[in-house]
FINUVO-268415 format. One line per 2 residues: for each residue x, y, z of C-alpha. Coordinates in nm, 3 decimals. Example, Ala and Ser with C-alpha at 12.3 -4.5 7.8 and 13.67 -1.06 7.14 Angstrom:
1.230/-0.450/0.780 ~ 1.367/-0.106/0.714
! end
This chain:
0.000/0.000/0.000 ~ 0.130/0.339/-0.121
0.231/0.583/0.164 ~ -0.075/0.796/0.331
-0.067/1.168/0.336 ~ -0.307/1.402/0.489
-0.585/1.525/0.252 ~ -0.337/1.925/0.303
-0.093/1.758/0.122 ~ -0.306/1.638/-0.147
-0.396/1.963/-0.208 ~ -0.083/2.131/-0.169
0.048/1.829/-0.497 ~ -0.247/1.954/-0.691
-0.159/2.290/-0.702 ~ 0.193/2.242/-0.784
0.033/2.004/-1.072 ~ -0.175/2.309/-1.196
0.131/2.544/-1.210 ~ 0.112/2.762/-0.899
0.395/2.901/-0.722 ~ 0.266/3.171/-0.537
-0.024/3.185/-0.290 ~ -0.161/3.436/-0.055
-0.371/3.434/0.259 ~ -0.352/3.415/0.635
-0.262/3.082/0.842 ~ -0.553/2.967/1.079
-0.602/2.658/1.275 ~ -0.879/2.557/1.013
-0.629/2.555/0.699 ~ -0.308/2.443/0.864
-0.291/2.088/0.703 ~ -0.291/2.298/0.342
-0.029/2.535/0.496 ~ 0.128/2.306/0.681
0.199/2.083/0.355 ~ 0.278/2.403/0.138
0.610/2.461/0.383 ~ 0.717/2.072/0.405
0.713/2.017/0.056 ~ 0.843/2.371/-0.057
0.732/2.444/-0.362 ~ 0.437/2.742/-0.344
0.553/3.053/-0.180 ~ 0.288/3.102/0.063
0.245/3.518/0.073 ~ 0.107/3.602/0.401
-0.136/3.883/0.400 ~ -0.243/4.072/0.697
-0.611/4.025/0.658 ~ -0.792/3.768/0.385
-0.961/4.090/0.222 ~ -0.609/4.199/0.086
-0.456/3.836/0.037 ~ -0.814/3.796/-0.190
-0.689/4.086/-0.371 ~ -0.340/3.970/-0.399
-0.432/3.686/-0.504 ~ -0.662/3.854/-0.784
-0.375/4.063/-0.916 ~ -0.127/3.790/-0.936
-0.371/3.613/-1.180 ~ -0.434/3.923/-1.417
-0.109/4.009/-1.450 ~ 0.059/3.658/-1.520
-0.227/3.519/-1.671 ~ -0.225/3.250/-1.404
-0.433/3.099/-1.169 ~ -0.475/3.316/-0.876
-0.505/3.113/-0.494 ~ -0.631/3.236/-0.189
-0.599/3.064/0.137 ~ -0.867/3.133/0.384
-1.007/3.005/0.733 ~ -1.305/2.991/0.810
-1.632/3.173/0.936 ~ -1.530/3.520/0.992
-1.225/3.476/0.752 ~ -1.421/3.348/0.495
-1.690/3.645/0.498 ~ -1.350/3.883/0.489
-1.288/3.816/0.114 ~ -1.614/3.825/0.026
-1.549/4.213/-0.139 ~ -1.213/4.046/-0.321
-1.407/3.768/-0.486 ~ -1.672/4.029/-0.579
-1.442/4.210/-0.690 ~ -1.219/3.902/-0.899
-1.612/3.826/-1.027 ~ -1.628/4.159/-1.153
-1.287/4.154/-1.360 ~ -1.366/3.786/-1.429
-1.023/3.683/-1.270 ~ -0.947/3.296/-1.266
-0.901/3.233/-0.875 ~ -0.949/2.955/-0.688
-1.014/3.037/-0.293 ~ -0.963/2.774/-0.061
-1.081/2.830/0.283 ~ -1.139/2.565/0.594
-1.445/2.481/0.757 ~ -1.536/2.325/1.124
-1.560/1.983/1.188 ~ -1.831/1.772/1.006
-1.992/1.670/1.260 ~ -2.100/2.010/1.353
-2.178/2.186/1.001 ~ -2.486/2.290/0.889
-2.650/2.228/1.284 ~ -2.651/2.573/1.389
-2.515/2.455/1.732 ~ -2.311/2.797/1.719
-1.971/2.642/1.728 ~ -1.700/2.900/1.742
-1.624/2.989/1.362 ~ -1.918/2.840/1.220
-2.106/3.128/0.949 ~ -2.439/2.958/0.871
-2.472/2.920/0.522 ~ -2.115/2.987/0.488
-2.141/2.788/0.125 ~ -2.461/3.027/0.018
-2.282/3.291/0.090 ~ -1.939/3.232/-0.097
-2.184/3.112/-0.434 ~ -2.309/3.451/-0.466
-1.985/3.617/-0.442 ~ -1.778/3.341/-0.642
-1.846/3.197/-1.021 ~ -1.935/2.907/-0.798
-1.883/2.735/-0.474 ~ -1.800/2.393/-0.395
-1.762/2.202/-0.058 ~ -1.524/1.889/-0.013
-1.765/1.610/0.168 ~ -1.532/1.294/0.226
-1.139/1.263/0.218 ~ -1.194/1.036/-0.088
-1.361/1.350/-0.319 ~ -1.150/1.610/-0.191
-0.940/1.573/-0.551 ~ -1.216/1.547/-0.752
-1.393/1.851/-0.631 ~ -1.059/2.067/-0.659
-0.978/1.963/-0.978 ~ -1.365/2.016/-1.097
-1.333/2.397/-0.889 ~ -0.989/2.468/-1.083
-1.155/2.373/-1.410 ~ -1.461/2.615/-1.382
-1.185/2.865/-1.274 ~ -1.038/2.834/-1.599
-1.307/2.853/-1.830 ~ -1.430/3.133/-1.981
-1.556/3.341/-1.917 ~ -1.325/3.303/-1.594
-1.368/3.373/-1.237 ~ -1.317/3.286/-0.878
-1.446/2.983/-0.756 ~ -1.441/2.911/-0.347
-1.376/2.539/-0.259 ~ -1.456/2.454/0.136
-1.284/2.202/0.306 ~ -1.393/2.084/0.679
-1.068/2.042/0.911 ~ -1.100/1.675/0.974
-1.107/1.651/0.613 ~ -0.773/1.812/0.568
-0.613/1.627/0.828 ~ -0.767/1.262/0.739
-0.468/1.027/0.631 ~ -0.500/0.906/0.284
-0.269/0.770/0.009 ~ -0.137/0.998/-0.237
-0.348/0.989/-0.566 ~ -0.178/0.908/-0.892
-0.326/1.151/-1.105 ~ -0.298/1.490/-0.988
-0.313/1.622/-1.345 ~ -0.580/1.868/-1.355
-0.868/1.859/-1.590 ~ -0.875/1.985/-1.964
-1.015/2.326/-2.013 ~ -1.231/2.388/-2.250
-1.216/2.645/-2.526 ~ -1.531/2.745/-2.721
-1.507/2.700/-3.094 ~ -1.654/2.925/-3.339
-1.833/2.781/-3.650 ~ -1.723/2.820/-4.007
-2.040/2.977/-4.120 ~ -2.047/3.268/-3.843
-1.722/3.324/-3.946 ~ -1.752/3.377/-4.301
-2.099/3.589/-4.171 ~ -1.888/3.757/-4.005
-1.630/3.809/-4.257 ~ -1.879/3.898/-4.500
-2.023/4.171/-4.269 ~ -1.688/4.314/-4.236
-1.604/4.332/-4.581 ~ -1.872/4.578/-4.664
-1.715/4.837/-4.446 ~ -1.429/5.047/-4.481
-1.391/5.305/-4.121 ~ -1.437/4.935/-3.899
-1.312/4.999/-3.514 ~ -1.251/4.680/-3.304
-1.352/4.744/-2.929 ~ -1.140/4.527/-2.696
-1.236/4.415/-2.367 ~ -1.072/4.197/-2.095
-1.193/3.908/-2.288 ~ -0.954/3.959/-2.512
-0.608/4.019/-2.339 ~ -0.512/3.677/-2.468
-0.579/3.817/-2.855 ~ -0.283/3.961/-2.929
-0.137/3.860/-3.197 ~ -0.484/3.818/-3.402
-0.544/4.203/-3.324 ~ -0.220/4.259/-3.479
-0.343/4.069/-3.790 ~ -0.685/4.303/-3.796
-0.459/4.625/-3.717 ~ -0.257/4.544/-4.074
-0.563/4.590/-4.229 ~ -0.654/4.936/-4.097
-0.915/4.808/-3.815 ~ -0.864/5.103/-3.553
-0.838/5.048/-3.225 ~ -1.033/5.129/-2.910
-1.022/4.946/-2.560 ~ -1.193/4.954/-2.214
-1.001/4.977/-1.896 ~ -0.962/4.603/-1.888
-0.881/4.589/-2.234 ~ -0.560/4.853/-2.181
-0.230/4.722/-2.369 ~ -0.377/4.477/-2.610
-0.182/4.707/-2.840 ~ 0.105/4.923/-2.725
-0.087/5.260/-2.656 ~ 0.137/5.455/-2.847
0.070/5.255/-3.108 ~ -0.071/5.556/-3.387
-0.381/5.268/-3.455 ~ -0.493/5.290/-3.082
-0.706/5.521/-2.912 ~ -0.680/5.387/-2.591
-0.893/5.371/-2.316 ~ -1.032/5.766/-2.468
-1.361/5.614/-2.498 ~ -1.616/5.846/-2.333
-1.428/6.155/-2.426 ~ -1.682/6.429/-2.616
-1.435/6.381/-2.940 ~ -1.475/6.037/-2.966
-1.845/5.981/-2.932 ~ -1.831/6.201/-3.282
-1.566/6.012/-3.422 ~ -1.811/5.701/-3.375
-2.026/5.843/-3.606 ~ -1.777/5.881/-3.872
-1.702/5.486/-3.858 ~ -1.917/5.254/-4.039
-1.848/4.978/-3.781 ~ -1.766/4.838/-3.453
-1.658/4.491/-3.364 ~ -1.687/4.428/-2.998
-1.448/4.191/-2.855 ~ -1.451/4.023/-2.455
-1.668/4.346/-2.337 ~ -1.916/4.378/-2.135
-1.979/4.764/-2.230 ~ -1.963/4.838/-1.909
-2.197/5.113/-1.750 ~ -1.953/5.317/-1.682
-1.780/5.300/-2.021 ~ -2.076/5.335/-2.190
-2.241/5.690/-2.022 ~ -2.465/5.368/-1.867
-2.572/5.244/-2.200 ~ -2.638/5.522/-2.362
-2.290/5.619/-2.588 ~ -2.365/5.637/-2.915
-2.162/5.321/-3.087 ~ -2.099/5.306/-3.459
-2.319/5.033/-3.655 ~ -2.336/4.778/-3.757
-2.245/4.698/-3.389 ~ -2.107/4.311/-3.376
-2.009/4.144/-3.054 ~ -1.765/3.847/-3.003
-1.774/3.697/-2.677 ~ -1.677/3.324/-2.518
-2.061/3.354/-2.298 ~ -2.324/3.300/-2.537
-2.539/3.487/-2.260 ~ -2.391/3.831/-2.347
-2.554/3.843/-2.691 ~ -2.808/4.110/-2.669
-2.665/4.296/-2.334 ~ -2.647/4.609/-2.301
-2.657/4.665/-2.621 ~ -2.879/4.529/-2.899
-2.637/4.434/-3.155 ~ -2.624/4.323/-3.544
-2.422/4.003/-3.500 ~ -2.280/3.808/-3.252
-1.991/3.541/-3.274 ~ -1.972/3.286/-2.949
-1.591/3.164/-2.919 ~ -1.279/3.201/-2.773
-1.168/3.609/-2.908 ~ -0.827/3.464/-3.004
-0.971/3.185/-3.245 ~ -1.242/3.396/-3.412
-1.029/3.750/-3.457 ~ -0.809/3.476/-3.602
-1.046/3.355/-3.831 ~ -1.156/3.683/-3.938
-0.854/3.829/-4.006 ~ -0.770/3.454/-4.225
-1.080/3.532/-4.446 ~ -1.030/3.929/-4.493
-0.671/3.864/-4.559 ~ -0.764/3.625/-4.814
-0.997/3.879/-5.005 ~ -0.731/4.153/-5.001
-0.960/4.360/-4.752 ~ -0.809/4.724/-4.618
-0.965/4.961/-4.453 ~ -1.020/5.317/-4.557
-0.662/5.446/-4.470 ~ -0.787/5.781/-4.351
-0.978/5.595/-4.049 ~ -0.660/5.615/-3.871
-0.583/5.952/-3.924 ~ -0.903/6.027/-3.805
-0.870/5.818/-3.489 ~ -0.536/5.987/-3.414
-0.652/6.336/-3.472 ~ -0.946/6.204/-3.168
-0.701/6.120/-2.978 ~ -0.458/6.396/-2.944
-0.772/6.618/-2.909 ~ -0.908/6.415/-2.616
-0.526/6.378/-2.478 ~ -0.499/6.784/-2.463
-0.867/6.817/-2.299 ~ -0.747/6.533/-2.030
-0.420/6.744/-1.991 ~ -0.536/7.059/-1.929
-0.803/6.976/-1.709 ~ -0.566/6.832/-1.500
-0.382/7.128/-1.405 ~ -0.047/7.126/-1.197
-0.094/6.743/-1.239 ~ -0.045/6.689/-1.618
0.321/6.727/-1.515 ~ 0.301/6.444/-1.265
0.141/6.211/-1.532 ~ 0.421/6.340/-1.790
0.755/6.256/-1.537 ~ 0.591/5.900/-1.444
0.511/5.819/-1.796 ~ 0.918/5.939/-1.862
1.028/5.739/-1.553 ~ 0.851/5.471/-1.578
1.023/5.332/-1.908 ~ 0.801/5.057/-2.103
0.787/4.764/-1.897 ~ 0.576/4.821/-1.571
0.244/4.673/-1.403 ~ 0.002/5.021/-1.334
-0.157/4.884/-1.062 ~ -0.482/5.189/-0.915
-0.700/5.198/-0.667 ~ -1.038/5.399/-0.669
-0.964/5.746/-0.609 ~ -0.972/6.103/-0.756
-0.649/6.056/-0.961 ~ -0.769/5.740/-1.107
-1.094/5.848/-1.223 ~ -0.968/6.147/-1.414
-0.621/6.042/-1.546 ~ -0.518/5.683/-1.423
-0.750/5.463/-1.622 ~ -0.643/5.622/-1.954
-0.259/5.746/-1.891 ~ -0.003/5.586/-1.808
-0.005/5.455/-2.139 ~ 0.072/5.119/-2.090
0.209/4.830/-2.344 ~ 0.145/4.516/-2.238
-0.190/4.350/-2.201 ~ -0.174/4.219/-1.867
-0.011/4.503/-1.747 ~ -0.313/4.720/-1.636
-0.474/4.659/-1.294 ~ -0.747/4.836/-1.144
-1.038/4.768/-0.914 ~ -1.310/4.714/-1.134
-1.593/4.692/-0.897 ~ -1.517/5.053/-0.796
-1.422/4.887/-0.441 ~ -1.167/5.147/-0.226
-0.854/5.052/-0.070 ~ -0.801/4.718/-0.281
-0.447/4.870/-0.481 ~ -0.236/4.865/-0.223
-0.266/4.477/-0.205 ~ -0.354/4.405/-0.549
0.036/4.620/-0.595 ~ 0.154/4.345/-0.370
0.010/4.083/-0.576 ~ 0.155/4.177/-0.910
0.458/4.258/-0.775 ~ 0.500/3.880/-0.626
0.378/3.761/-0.985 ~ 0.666/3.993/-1.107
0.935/3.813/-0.900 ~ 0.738/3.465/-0.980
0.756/3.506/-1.352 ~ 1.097/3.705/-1.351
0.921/3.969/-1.578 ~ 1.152/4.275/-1.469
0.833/4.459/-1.444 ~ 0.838/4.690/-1.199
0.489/4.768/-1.017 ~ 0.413/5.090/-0.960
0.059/5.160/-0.759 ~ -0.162/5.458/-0.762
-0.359/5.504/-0.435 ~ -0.548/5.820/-0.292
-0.472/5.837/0.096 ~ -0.881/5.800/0.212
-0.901/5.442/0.044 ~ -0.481/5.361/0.107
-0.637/5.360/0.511 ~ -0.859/5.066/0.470
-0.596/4.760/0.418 ~ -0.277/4.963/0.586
-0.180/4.623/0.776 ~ -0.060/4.500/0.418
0.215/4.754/0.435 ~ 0.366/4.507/0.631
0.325/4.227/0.373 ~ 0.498/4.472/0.106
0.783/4.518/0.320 ~ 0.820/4.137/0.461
0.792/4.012/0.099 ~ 1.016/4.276/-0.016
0.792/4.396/-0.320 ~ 0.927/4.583/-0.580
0.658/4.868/-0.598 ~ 0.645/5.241/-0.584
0.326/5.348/-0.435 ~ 0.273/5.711/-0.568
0.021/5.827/-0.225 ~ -0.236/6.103/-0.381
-0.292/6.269/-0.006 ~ -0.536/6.548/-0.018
-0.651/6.395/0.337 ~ -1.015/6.329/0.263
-1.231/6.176/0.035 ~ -1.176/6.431/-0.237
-1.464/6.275/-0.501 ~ -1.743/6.316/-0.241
-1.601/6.705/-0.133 ~ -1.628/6.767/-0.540
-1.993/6.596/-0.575 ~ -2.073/6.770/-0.229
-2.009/7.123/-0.396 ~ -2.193/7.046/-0.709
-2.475/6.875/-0.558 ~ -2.506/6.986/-0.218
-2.453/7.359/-0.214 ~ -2.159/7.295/-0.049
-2.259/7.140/0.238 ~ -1.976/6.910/0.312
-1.938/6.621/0.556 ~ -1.840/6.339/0.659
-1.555/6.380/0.436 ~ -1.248/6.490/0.594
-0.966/6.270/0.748 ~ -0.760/6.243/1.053
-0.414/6.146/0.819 ~ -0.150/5.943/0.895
0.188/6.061/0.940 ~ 0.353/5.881/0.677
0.696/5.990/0.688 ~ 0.659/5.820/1.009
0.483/5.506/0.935 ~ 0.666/5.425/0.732
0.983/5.457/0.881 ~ 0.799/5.244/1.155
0.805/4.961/0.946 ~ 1.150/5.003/0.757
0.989/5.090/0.437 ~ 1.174/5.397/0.213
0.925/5.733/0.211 ~ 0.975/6.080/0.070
0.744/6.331/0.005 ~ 0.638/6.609/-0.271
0.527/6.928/-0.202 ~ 0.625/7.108/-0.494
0.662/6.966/-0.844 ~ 0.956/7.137/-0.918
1.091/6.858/-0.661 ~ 0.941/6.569/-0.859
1.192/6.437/-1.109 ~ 1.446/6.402/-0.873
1.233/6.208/-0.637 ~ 1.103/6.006/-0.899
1.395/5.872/-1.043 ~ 1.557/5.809/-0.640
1.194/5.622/-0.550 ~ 1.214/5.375/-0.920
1.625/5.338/-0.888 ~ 1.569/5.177/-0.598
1.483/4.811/-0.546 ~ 1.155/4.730/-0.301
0.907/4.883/-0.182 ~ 0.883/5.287/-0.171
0.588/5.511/-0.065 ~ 0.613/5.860/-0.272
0.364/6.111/-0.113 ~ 0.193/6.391/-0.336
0.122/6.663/-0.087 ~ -0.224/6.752/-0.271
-0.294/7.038/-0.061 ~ 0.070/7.199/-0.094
0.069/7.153/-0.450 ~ -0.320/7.252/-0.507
-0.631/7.155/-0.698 ~ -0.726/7.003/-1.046
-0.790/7.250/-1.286 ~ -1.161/7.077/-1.380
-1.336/6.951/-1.034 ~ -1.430/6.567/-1.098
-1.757/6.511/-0.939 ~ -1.877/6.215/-0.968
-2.064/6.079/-1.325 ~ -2.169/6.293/-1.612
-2.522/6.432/-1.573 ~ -2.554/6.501/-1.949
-2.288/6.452/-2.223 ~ -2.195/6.810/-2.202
-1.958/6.712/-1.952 ~ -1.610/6.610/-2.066
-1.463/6.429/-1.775 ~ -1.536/6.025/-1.748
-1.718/5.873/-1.491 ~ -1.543/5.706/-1.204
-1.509/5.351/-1.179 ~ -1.775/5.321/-0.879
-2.111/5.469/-0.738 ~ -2.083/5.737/-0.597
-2.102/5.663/-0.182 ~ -1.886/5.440/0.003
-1.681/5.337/-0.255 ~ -1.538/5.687/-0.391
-1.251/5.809/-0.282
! end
């Protein structure tokens, strides 16, 4: 008989089988068989987060920017209904995580006998935050059920999926499976004949845009194909770095600025790609797309959202971009060359109105774009900065580069930084991470500064401070006659946290100061806090308050409802 293990290691093996070297979460008695395992064999870092909120999030960011499978190590109970926002928040961005937390003993589940750590309904509660739940019932499944939880994980349209596993299941003696392989993934074909619809459609056209989503990060090189033929190119925040952004065929993430919504109308066709035209990105539904609007997407359930559209394609965006491009190459298709000329003209016209309503801080975006070289993760929390600049500039120019919170949660960058920064060291990218965090929302998950420094991230955290919640001041003025409340914040000290916990800080208070800063915070390796002094340096030219009323407005929305989530 072949040597028993604990069910921990058998998870721990299964893991390693699916690729993972890097996990995140916080050690509890009801996961320390998993944990336990994860240090005697040696082969998954184990990142350990201060809370499971920001190890969710780390965990989140790790995936998007390796294109990985995130894991998340909870306990149970309490821990378990911590990470509830991250998961939202990984369903949201449709991030392929797999959360693992513990649960009590068998005997006492589901009996409401209020046994310390027991959350009724704990499985309830993770389904409707998770692409699905799953709970390990015998030492004997617990294999099947991860490898049927990774495999959900991993097929599109991807999220997190939250696998329980009771204690005495974890520590039950069994022998070591072997198979540990995990299970094929599945990758939805398109058929021939709504490609050559497709095709056909396309044909007809000669000012076609392609609108790329997060569904399509993995579409590279077929976007390249399209963008030889003159397709131009516009993306969502998720969709940021498909193609270099100073590519001249890109206009970004420029999609709700007044220029562009014209320049729709001067197209003859969009081709939506791994989108979920966001409300947000869309003035809530109402942005006037070009048409024939046609939508390519791996869920046969988005046809029709949000927008009615004029054909739809279900299959992976990779396969069918490639198959378009096959058949429009093979009919000597181009595209009206003065579409691009067009787009660029849009976009240096909505680049200037972002600029200048930025004020004294188009010169902050200008020395990190300098600094910051090519290869970087632009990791941003919800904030003021964000909302008006962050989300279209830094230009970035890689697809899995860009990481935001796409819920519109607060306080979620700081750890999601720490997550791409491990992936960084994981993958030996030579990315570095630089995060962009406004000082009301940087508050919420500060224990994780102590995770950056103990796993010696290398990330610059560029601190917006104007020591308040500077979107709901803004939306307070406009809104509320100026009746502000609730809105200002006792600050940290930062100079001297930070110097608490060993972890480099300097501080601007005049811009003048900023390219020497700069270049000292990104020469150095680790972690570095840089502080903009907001109220030393002053305001925004244009006051951002909160999501256009009417389309005469020429800022974006934020990424969030306005309430507790701005910042």
């Amino acid at each position: 008989m072949r040597d028993t293990v604990t069910v921990g290691a058998v998870v721990s093996a299964f893991l390693e089988q699916c690729g993972v070297e890097a996990a995140f979460g916080v050690i509890s008695i009801h996961n320390m068989p998993i944990l336990d395992a994860f240090a005697q064999r040696g082969r998954i870092r184990f990142v350990m987060a201060r809370g499971e909120a920001g190890a969710g999030n780390m965990a989140d960011a790790f995936a998007r920017s390796t294109a990985r499978l995130g894991v998340c190590i909870t306990s149970t109970g309490p821990a378990a209904g911590n990470i509830a926002g991250s998961l939202v928040e990984a369903c949201t961005a449709g991030t392929p995580l797999l959360h693992i937390t513990g649960q009590i003993e068998t005997p006492y589940l589901d009996k409401r006998l209020s046994y310390i750590h027991e959350a009724p309904d704990q499985l309830a509660m993770l389904d409707a935050v998770s692409k699905a739940a799953f709970r390990v019932r015998s030492a004997e499944t617990a294999l099947s059920t991860l490898k049927q939880a990774v495999q959900v994980a991993m097929t599109a349209p991807t999220g997190p999926v939250s696998v329980e596993i009771p204690i005495d299941i974890q520590q039950t003696l069994i022998p070591m499976p072997r198979d540990l392989a995990p299970l094929p993934v599945a990758v939805p074909m398109p058929g021939a004949e709504a490609l050559d619809a497709l095709a056909q459609r396309l044909s007809a056209t000669r000012r076609p845009l392609l609108w790329l989503g997060g569904g399509a990060r993995h579409a590279g090189a077929a976007v390249k194909r399209l963008k030889a033929l003159g397709f131009g190119i516009v993306t969502t925040v998720q969709g940021r770095g498909i193609v270099a952004e100073d590519d001249p065929a890109s206009l970004g993430a420029y999609n709700l600025h007044q220029p562009v919504e014209a320049f729709y109308q001067r197209c003859d066709a969009m081709l939506v790609v791994g989108s979920r035209l966001r409300s947000n990105e869309t003035l809530k539904y109402e942005l006037k797309l070009p048409r024939p609007l046609l939508r390519i997407d791996a869920d046969a359930a988005q046809q029709g959202r949000c927008y009615a559209d004029d054909g739809f394609v279900c299959g992976d965006a990779a396969l069918v971009l490639a198959g378009l491009a096959e058949r429009l190459e093979a009919h000597g298709w181009r595209a009206d060359p003065e579409l691009l000329l067009d787009l660029r003209r849009t976009h240096d016209e909505a680049v200037r109105t972002l600029h200048d309503g930025l004020g004294p801080y188009a010169e902050l975006v200008q020395q990190l774009q300098k600094a910051a070289g090519r290869r970087f993760n632009w990791v941003r929390d919800v904030t003021v900065s964000n909302s008006t600049w962050g989300n279209r500039e830094l230009r970035i120019f890689e697809a899995d580069a860009g990481i935001h919170a796409t819920g519109g949660g607060i306080g979620q960058g700081m750890p999601m930084a720490i997550g791409a920064a491990v992936g960084a060291q994981v993958t030996a990218s030579g990315r570095k991470t630089l995060c962009l965090a406004g000082d009301g929302g940087f508050v919420l998950n500060l224990g994780e500064l102590a995770t950056l420094v103990q796993e010696a991230c290398d990330c610059l955290i560029v601190l917006m401070n104007d020591r308040g919640y500077g979107v709901i001041r803004n939306i307070q003025d406009a809104q509320y006659g100026r009746r502000r409340c609730y809105v200002d914040l006792h600050t940290p000290d930062y100079a001297q946290l930070c110097a608490s916990l060993a972890l480099p800080h300097d501080r601007v208070g005049n811009l003048a100061e900023l390219p020497a800063k700069l270049d000292a915070a990104l020469g150095s390796s680790g972690p570095f806090v840089l502080e903009i002094d907001m109220l030393s340096i002053g305001s925004f030219k244009t006051a951002f308050a909160g999501p256009p009323v009417n389309r005469t407005d020429q800022v974006p929305p934020p990424d969030t409802a306005v309430g507790s989530s701005a910042a």
